[in-house]
C-alpha positions as CSV (number, residue, x, y, z in Angstrom):
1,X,0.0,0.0,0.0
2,X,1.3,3.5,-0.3
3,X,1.4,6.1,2.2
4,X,-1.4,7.7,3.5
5,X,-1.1,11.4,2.7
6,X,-3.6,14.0,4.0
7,X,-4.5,15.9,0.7
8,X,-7.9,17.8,0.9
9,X,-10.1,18.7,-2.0
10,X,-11.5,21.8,0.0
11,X,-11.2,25.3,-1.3
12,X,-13.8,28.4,-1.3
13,X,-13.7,30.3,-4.2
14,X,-14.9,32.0,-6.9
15,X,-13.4,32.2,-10.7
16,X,-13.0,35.7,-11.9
17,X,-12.5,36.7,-8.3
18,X,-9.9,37.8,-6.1
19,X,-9.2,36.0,-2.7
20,X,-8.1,37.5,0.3
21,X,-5.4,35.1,1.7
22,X,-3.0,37.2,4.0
23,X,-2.0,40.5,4.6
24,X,0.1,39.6,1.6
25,X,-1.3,37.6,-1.0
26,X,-4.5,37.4,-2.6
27,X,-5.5,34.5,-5.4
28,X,-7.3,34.5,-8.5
29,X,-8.1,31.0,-9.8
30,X,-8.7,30.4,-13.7
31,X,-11.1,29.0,-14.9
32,X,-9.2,25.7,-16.6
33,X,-10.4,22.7,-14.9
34,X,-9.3,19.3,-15.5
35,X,-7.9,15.6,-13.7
36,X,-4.3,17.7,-14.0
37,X,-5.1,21.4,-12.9
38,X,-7.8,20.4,-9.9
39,X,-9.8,23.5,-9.6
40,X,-8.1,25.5,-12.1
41,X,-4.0,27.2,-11.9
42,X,-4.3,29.8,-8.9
43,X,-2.3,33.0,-9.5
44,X,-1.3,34.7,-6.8
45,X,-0.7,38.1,-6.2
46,X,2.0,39.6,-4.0
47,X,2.2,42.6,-2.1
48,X,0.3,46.0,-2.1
49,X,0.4,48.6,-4.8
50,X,3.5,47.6,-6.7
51,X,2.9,43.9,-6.9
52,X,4.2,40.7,-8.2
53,X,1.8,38.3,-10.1
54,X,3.1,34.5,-9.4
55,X,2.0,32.2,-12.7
56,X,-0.3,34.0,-14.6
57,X,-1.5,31.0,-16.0
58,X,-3.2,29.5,-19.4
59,X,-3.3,31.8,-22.4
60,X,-6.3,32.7,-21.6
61,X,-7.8,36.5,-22.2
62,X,-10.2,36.3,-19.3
63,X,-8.0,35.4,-16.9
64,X,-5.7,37.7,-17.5
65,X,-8.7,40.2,-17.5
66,X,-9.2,38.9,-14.0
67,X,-5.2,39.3,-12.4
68,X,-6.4,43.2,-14.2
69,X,-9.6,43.6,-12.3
70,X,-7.8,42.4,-9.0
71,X,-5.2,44.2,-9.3
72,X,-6.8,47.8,-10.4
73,X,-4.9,51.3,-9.5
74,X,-1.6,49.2,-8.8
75,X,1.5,48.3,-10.5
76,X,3.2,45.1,-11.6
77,X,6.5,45.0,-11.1
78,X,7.3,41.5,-11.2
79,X,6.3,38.1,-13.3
80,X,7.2,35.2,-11.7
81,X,6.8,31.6,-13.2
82,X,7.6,28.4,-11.1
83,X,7.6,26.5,-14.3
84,X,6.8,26.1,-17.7
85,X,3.8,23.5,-18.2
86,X,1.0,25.0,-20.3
87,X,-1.1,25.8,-17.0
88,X,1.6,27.8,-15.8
89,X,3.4,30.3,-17.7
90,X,1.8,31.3,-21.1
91,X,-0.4,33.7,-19.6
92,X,2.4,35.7,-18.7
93,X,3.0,36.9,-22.8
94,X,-0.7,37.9,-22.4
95,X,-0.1,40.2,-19.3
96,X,2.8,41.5,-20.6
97,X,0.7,43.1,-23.9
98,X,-1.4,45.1,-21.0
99,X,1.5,45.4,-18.5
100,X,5.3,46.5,-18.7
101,X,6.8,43.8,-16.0
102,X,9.6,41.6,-16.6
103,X,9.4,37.6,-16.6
104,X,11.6,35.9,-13.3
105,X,11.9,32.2,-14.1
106,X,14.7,29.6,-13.9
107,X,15.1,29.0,-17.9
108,X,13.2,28.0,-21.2
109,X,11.5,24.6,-20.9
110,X,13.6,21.6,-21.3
111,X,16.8,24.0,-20.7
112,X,16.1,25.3,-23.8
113,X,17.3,22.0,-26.0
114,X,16.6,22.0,-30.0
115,X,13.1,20.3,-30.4
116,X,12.5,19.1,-27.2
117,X,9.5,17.1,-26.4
118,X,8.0,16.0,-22.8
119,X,4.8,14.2,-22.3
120,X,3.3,17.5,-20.7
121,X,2.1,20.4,-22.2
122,X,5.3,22.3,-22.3
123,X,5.1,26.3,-22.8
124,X,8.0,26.2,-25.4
125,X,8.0,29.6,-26.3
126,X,8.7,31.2,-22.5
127,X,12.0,32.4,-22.1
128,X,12.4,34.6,-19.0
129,X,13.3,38.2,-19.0
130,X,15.5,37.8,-16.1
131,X,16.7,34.1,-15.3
132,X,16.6,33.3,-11.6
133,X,19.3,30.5,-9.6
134,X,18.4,28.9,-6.8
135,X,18.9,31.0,-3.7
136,X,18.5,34.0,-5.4
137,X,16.9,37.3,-3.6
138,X,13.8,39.3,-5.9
139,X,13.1,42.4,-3.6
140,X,9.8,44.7,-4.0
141,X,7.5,46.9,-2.4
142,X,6.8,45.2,1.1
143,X,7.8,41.8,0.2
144,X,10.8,39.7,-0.8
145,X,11.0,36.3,-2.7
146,X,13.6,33.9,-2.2
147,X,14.2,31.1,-4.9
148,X,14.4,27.7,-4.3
149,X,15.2,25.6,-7.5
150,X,13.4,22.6,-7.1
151,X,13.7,20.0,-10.3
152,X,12.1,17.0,-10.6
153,X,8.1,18.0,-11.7
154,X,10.2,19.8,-14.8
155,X,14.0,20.6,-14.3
156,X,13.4,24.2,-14.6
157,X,11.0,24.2,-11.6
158,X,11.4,27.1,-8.9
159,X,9.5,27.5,-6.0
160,X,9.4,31.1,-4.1
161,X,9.6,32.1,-0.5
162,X,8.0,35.3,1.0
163,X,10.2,35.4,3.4
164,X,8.2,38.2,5.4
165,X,5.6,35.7,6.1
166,X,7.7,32.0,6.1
167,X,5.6,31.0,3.4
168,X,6.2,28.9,0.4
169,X,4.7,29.7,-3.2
170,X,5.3,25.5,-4.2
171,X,4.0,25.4,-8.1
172,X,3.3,21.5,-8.5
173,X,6.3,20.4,-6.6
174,X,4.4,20.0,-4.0
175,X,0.1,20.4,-4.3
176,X,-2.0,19.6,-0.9
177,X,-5.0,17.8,-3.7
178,X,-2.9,15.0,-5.5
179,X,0.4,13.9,-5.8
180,X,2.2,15.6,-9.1
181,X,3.4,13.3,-11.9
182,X,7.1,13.3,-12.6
183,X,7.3,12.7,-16.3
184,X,10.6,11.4,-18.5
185,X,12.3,13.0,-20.1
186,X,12.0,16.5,-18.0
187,X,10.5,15.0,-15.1
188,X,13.5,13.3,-13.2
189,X,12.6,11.0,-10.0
190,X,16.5,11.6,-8.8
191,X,16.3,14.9,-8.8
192,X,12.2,15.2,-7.3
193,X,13.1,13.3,-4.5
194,X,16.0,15.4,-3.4
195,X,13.9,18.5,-3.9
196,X,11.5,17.4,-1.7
197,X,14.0,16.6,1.0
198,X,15.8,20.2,0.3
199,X,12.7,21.8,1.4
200,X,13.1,19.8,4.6
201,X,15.9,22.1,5.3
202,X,13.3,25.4,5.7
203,X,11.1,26.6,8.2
204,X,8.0,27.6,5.9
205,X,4.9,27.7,8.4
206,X,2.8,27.7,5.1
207,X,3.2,26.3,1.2
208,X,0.7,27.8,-1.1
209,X,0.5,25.3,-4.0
210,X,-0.7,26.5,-7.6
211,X,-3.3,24.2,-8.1
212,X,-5.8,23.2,-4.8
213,X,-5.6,24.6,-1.2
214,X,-3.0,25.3,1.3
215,X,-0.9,23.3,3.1
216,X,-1.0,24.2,6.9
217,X,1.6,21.7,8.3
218,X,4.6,21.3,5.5
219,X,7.0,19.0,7.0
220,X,4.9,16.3,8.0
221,X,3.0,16.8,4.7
222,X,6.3,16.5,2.7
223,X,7.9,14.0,4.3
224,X,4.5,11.5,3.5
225,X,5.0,12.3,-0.4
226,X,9.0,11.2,0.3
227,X,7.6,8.1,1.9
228,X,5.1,7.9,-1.0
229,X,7.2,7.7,-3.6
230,X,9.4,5.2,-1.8
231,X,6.2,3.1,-1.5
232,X,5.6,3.1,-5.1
233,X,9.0,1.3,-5.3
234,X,8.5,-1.7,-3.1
235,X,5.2,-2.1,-5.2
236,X,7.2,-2.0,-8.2
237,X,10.1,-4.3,-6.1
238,X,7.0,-6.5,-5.5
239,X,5.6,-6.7,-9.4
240,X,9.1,-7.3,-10.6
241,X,9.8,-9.9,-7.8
242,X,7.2,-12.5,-10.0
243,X,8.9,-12.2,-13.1
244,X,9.5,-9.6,-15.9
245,X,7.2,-6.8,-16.3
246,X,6.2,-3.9,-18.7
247,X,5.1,-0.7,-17.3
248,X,1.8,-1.0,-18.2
249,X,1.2,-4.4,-16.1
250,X,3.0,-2.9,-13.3
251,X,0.9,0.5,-13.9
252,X,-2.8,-2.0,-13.5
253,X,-1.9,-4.0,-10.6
254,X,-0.3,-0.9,-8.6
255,X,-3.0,1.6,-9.5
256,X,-5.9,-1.0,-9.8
257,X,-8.2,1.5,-7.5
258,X,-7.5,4.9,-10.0
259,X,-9.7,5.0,-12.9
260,X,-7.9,3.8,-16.4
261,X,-7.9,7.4,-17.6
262,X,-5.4,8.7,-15.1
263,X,-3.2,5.5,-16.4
264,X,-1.0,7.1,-19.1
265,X,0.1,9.8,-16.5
266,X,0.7,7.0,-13.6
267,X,3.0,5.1,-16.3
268,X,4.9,8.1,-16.5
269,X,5.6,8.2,-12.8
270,X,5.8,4.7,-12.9
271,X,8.6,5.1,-15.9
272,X,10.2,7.5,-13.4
273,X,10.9,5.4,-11.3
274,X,11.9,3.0,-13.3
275,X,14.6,5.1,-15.1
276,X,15.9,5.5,-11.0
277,X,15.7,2.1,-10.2
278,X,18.0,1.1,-13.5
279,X,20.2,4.1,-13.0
280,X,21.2,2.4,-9.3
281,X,21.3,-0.9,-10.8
282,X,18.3,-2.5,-9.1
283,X,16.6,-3.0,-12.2
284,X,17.6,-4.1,-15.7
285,X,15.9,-3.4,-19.4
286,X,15.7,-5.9,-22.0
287,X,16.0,-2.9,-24.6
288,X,17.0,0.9,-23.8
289,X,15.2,2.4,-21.1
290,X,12.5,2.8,-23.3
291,X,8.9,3.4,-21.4
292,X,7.7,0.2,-23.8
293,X,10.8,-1.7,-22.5
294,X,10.2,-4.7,-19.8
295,X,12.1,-4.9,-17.1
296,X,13.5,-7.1,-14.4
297,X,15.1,-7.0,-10.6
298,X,18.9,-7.4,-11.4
299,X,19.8,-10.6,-10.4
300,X,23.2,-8.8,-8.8
């Protein structure tokens, strides 16, 4: 079985609207649905009069009509983008046709590489105005954001810190609704895992994910997705223990309680893992490291 993680599907809002969430932040959710997005990509909106605007989200005119509304008689000074999945960072060309703000974000998707391809929607056109390493300090009116480079999700994912309230702004590294899928070839389970255990090493009283509602307690909460993950391996340990396997058998006996349409995206996790498993010589391929590939404990 693998771990028990208290995720809630609770959240009070309205789409179009602004949400009061601190003396802070506010939130305006868009309205973009799906098994992948929860409620819809919440942008959030930092400080008071000049402002930051945290992922502004889909190309979508409406929303960014919304982050206008909300954000009437101030000034945005900053765009920042924790990633660059379609749900994410396309809205940000949008606001910058109505705004003059530059674009804070860790790089292009994919690091930029000629024709590059991941199983997400990736936002290949987003290159930020000003790139961002981990650790670095964005000061504005009131507020200040620390970056913390987190890959794994997509290797160009950053989450942000306001440090005047210990809170964390977590993108899809870490959501409080669902688990996030760590998808070859961007998505790295290496490099998720450590990220999770690198936030381990802050004191953030609060995460605010983009997609579903707060998460109130982070430690505990992080360390059961660390736990999680580590769970999905002894279920792949125990598929592979029985004989060879392809990812798609191990995918229906492991996640025979998740409806077959959220299948494709567990195989990518699943795949994930896989690739982590082989790269510390656990496992073996008959083939190379290919998703259709079957694989086997190493006999070593």
């Amino acid at each position: 079985m693998a771990a028990s993680i208290p995720f809630s599907r609770e959240l009070e809002f309205e789409y179009g609207k602004s949400s009061e969430l601190s003396p802070l932040i506010r939130r305006v959710i868009a309205q973009n649905p799906s098994a992948f997005t929860f409620y819809g990509t919440g942008t959030y909106i930092i400080g008071r009069g000049n402002i930051a605007v945290i992922d502004p989200g889909p190309a979508d005119p409406d929303h960014i009509d919304a982050i206008l509304e909300a954000t009437k008689g101030e000034t945005i000074t900053h765009i920042l983008i924790t990633h660059t999945h379609h749900d994410h960072s396309p809205g940000a060309a949008l606001l910058k046709q109505k705004i003059n703000a530059p674009t804070y974000g860790f790089g292009p998707h994919g690091g930029g590489k000629d024709a590059w391809k991941a199983e997400e929607g990736g936002d290949m056109d987003f290159v930020p105005d000003v790139k961002i390493n981990d650790g670095d300090l964005i000061d504005g009116n009131g507020w200040t954001m620390r970056a913390i480079h987190t890959p794994g999700h997509l290797s160009n994912h950053i989450c942000f810190e306001l440090v005047e309230e210990k809170t964390l702004f977590s993108g899809d590294h870490v959501m409080g609704w669902s688990t996030s899928v760590v998808s070859p070839p961007d998505g790295n389970m290496t490099q998720y895992l450590a990220s999770l255990e690198k936030l381990l090493d802050h004191d953030h009283e609060k995460y605010w994910p983009t997609h579903g509602p707060s998460i109130d307690d982070p430690h505990p909460f992080v360390k059961g997705l660390i736990e999680h993950r580590h769970d999905r391996m002894n279920q792949i340990r125990d598929c592979l223990g029985t004989g060879p396997m392809k990812i798609a058998e191990m995918v229906k006996k492991m996640y025979a309680d998740v409806p077959e349409n959220l299948h494709p995206a567990a195989a990518r996790s699943v795949y994930s893992h896989i690739i982590m498993m082989v790269e510390t010589g656990e496992v073996t391929c008959n083939g190379d490291l290919e998703a259709t590939d079957t694989y086997s404990l190493s006999s070593s």
